[in-house]
N, C-alpha and C positions, 0 to 999 in steps of 0.2 A: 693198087698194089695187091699183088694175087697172093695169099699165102702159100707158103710149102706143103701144108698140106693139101692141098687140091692137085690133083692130079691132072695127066694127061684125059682121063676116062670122061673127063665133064666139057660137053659142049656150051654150057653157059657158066657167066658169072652168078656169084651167087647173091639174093636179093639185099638190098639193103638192111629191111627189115629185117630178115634170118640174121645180119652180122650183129644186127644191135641186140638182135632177142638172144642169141648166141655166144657173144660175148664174156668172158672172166676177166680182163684186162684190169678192170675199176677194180678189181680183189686180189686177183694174183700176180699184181705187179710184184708184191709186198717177197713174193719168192724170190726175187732176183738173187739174191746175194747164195741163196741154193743151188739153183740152177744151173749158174755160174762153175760153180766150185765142183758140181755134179760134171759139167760138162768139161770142165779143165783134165778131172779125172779119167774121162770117160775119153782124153783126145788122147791122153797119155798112155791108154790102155793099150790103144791101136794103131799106138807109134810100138810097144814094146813085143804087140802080136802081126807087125808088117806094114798094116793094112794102113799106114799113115810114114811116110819119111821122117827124119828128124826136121826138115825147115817147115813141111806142112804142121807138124806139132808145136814146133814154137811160133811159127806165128799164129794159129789159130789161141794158144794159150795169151800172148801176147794181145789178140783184137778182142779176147774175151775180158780180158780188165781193162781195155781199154772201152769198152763197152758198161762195166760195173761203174768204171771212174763216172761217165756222162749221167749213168742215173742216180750217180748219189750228184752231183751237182747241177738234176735238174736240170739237163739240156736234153737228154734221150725223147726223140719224139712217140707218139702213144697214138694209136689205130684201130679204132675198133676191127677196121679189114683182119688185123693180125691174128685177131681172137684171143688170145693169153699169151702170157709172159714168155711163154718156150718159142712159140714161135715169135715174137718180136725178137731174142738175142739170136736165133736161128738166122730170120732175115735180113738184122745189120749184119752178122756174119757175114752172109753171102755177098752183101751189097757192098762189102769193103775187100774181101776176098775172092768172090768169083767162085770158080769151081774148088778152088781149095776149104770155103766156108760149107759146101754142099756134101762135101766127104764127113762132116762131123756127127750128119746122124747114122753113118753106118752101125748096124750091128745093136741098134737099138730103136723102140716106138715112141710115142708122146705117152706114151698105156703106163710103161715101165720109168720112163723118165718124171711125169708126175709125181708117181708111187716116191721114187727118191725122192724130188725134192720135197715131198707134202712131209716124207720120214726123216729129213733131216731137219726140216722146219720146227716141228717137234720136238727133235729132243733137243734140238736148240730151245724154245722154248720150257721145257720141262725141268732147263737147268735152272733157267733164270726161273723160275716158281722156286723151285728147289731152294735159292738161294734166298728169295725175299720169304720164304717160313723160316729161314733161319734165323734173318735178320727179329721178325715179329717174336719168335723163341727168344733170343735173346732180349729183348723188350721187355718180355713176362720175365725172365728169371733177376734180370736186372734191378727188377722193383721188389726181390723177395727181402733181400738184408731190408733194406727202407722200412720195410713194409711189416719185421718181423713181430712186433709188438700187437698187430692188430688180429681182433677175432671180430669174426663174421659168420653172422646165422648162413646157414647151408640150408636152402631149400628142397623138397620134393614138392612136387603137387603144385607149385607155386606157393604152399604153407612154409612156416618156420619146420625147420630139422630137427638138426644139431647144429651144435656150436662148431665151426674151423677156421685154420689161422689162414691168413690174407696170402703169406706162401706156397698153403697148399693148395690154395683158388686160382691163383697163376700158373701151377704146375699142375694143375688140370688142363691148361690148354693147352701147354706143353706136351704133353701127352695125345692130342686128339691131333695135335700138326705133324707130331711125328709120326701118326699113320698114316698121313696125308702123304708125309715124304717116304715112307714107305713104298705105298702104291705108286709115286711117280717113280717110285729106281725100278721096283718090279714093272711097271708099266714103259719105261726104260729098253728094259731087254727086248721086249717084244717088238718096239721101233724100231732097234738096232740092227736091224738084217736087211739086208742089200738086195732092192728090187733090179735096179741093171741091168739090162744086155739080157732079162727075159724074155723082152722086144715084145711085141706085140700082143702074143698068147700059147707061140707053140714055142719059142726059144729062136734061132738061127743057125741057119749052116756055116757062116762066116766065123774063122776062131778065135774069136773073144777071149779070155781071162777075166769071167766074172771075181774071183777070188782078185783079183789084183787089184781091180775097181775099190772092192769092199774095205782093202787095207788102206787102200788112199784116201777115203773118205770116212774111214773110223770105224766103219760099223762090224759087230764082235762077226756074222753071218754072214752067208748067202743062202736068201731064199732060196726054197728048193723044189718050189714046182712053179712053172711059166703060166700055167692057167691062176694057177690063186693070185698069184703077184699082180695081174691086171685087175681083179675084182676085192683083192684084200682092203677093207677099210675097217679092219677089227683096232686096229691102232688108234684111228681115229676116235671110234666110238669109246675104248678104253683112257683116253689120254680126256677128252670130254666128261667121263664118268667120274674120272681124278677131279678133274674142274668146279663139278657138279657136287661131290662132297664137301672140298673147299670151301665154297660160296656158302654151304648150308652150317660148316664150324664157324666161319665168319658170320653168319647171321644169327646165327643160336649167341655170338661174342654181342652184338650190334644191340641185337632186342631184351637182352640183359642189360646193359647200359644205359639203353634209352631208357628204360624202368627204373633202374637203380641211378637214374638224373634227376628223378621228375622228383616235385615238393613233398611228392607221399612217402616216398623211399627216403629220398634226401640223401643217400650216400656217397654218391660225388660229385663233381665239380669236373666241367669236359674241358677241356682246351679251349678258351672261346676262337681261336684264330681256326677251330674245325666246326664253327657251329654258325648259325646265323640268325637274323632275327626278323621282324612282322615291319610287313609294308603300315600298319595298323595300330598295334599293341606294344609299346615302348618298351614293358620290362621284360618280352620275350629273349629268350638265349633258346633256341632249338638245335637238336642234336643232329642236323642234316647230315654228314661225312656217316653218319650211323643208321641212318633212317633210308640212305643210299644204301649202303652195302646189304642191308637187309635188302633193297630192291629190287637190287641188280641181283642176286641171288636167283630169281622166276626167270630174268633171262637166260642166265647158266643153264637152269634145271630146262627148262624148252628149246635148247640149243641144245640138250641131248638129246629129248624127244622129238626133235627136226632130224638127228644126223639115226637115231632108230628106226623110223619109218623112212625114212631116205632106201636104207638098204632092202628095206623088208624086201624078202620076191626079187630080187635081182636077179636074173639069170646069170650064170658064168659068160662069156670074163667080163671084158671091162664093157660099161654101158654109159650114157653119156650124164645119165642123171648124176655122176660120180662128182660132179664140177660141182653141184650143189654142197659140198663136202665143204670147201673150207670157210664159208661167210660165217656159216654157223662155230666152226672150228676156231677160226680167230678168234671170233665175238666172245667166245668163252675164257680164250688164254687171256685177250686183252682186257675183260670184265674181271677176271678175277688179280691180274696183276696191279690196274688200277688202283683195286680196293686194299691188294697186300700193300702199295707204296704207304697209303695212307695209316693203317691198323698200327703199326709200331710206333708213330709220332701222336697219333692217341694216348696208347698205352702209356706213353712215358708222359704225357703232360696231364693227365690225369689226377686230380685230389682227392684224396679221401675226405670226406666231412666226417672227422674221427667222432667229434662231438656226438653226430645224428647217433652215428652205428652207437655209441658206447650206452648212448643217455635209453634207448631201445633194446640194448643184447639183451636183458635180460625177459624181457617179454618171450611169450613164445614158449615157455617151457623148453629147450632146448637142450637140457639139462634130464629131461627124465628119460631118454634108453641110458642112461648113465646110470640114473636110481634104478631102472632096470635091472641091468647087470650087476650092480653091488648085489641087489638081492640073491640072484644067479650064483655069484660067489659064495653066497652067504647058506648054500647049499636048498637053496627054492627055484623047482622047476621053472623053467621059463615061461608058460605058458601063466602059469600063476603068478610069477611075477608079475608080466603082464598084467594082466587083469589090475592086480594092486595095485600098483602105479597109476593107472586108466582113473583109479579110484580117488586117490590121492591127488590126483591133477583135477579133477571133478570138483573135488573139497577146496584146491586152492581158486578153482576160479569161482567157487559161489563166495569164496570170501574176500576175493580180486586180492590174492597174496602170492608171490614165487614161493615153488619148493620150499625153497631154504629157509623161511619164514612161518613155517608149519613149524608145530612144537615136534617131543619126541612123543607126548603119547597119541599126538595128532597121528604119526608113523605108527605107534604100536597098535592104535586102535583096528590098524587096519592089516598092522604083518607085525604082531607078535615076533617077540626077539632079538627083534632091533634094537640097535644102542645110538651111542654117538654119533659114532662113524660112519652114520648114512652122512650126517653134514660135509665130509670131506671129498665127495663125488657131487655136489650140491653148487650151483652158479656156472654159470659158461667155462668159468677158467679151470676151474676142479674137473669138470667135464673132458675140456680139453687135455688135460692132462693124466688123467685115466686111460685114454688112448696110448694100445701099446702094440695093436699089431703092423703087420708091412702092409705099408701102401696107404696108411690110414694118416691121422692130422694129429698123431702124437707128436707133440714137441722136437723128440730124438730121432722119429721119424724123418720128419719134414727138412731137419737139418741134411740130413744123409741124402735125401734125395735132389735138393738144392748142393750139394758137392758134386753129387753126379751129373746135373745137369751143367752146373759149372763146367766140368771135364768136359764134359761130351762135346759144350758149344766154346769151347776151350775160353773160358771167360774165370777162370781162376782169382784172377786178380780182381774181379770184382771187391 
């Protein structure tokens, strides 16, 4: 079976070995339903600019879902001869039409035609991400009311902090997915523009209606120069970089977890039906669905660095090492979607061991930028406060006591003119609620911002 694109100009077939080394078929079948849809548009174009009748456009339209029906059921047969996707639905074309199947690629290349469907594959893709961050948002905001009672030491450095409520730990991730979702709407637009009927590298003399393509198939543009549209893969490597950050909130989510599982931490209790246990050691429960996501993360991040060095040095336009584009491509959408199905049935089947956290909050000092700032109020430079504090925390741990458990002239000895009233900034909870600016884990805070997220992921009625 010769493919379409070998021309008159070749006196031999081409070797076996070049079709199998040559090949995208095993990867880009997965475009079909692109392709397709690309190609329906593209017959309609040039029934509306001549260059096709009205019966050659319906039945081409017509063998092309007749063709989509046979490969979603598994009956379309598959040939390495064909080389990729375009040209197997190209050659049933022909082979059930004839020369009416042969008129379809007018007015366009494989160059330009990939480009669509590689760009509509995308932001197909980018919706459905789109939508499983939303679902994992709502996950985290759903557990805030449940959850509002609890405080939890906030780390830097991996050391204790400060004291924050279990709310505003949730809407911390909230926050990091909706940049995620961010960059894929902004990453979005940049897809959305219509390779088509660029054709090869210079454009065509044939008169196409790029613009009429572009509204059939959604996209806000038409590219606008014929040389970039064959060599552009800035989408790909942008749509990959989205991928690539993903994997790394999801992993930064994972490797907290796995910590905050283990007997040291003690803080929660995973889902067992997401964890598994030792060919070996019977009271194992491991956090595998968590210990993956963290994994699959180095694939993400070197499926960008494959699809980087991919382009580097490419000459203008299109060049063949471009096929190389989507193994890597997929392998990121479908790693990170994997990992999104699973994150939200985590989150929600998730325990807190209130006990652990409560019988430990107070360890840690957690509590002293709190005595910090009282002093700050109290009309003493920060810098001096500091210090004091530094001091005061010194004192309690050679006498293995919290804050709050130092007398007052234990405090006076060390900042004169203090009273009481240090004790009322004193313990996690005083702490906490000392907290009064935006965006911080003040109580009145953390409400308001749990109403907005409410709205936003319109979950009101939580």
């Amino acid at each position: 079976m010769a493919s379409p694109s070998r021309s008159g100009v070749f006196q031999q077939s081409t070797d076996r070995r070049m079709e199998d080394f040559a090949e995208s078929i095993s990867f880009d079948r997965r475009l079909y339903p692109q392709d397709i849809r690309g190609s329906i548009a593209h017959a309609q174009m040039l029934h509306s600019v001549g260059l096709l009748n009205e019966e050659e456009n319906r039945q081409i339209e017509q063998v092309l879902k007749q063709i989509q029906d046979d490969i979603q059921q598994q009956t379309f047969p598959w040939s390495v001869e064909l080389e990729d996707i375009h040209m197997h639905i190209e050659q049933s074309l022909i082979d059930r039409l004839g020369d009416v199947g042969r008129k379809l690629h007018t007015g366009r290349s494989r160059n330009d035609q990939v480009s669509t469907d590689l760009r509509l594959w995308v932001r197909d893709a980018i919706d459905r991400v789109d939508e499983q961050l939303v679902a994992l948002q709502r996950a985290f905001v759903g557990r805030c009311d449940a959850d509002a009672d609890i405080i939890l030491p906030a780390y830097t450095h991996l050391q204790r902090a400060q004291p924050v409520l279990a709310a505003h730990y949730w809407l911390a991730y909230c926050e990091k997915f909706e940049r995620d979702r961010g960059r894929l709407a902004d990453c979005r637009k940049r897809v959305n523009q219509c390779p088509l009927g660029a054709a090869a590298v210079a454009g065509t003399s044939l008169p196409i209606d790029r613009q009429d393509v572009a509204r059939r198939l959604g996209f806000d543009s038409v590219a606008a120069n014929s040389m970039d549209v064959s060599s552009d893969r800035d989408f790909v490597l942008e749509a990959a970089f989205v991928m690539a950050v993903i994997a790394e909130h999801l992993s930064t989510w994972a490797d907290e977890w796995i910590l905050w599982s283990t007997v040291e931490f003690g803080f929660i209790r995973l889902p067992q039906e997401f964890c598994t246990g030792s060919s070996i050691m019977p009271q194992k429960v491991n956090p595998d669905v968590l210990e993956l996501t963290r994994g699959k993360t180095a694939r993400v991040v070197g499926n960008l660095q494959t699809l980087l060095v991919l382009i580097k040095a490419l000459p203008l336009a299109y060049n063949r090492d471009l096929q190389e584009d989507k193994p890597a491509l997929f392998d990121s959408f479908d790693t990170v979607e994997a990992c999104l199905q699973l994150a939200p049935l985590v989150v929600e089947g998730m325990q807190w061991n209130r006990s652990a956290i409560s019988e430990r909050l107070e360890r840690g000092y957690l509590d002293a930028t709190s005595l910090m700032e009282y002093m700050i109020r109290q009309g003493i430079p920060q810098r001096t406060a500091h210090h004091c504090v530094g001091q005061l925390v010194g004192m309690a741990i050679e006498r293995d006591l919290r804050l709050a458990e130092l007398s007052l002239d234990d405090f006076q000895r060390i900042c004169p003119g203090l009273d009481n009233g240090v004790y009322e900034v004193l313990g996690v909870e005083n702490a906490v609620r000392a907290y009064c600016s935006y965006g911080s884990s003040a109580p009145q805070e953390v409400e308001k911002q749990i109403a907005r997220w409410k709205d936003k992921l319109s979950l009101i009625t939580l």
